[in-house]
C-alpha positions in Angstrom: -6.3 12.1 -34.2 -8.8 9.0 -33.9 -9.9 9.0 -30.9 -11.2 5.3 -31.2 -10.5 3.3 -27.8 -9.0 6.2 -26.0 -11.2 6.1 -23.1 -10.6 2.1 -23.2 -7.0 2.2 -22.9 -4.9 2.6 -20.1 -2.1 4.5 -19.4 -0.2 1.3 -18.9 -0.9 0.2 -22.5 -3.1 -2.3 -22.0 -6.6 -1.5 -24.0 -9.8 -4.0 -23.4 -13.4 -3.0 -23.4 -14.0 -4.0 -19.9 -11.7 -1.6 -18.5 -14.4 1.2 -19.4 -18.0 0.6 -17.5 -20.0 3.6 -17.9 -18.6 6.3 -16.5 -15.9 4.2 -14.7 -12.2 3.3 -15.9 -10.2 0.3 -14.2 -7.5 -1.4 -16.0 -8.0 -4.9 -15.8 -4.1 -5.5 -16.1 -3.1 -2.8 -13.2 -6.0 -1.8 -11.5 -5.5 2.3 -12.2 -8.9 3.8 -12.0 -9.9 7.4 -13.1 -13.1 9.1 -14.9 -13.6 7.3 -18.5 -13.6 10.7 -20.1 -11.0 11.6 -18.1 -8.7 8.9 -19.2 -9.8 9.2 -23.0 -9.1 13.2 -22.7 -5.5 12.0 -21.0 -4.6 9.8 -24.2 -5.4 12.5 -26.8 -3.9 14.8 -24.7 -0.8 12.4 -25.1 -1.2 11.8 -28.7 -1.3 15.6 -30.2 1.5 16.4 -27.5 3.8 13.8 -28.3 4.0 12.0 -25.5 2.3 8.7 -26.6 4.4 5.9 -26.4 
């Protein structure tokens, strides 16, 4: 698992750099906003699960 852009990407789908700041995730695209390394843990979580789209 790579976990390259993980903590940029949303669970929307919608990955751009400015949607991490710090410690901060927004989405630029829907607005959902959580911890950064929250969100990143979420999409590996999602990945080695099986749930990734």
């Amino acid at each position: 698992m790579n976990p390259t852009y993980t903590s940029q990407t949303c669970r929307c789908g919608h990955r751009e750099k400015a949607n991490r700041n710090g410690i901060r995730f927004r989405c630029q695209k829907c607005g959902y906003t959580l911890h950064a390394d929250l969100n990143g843990a979420i999409n590996i979580a999602k990945a080695i699960s099986g749930f990734a789209a």
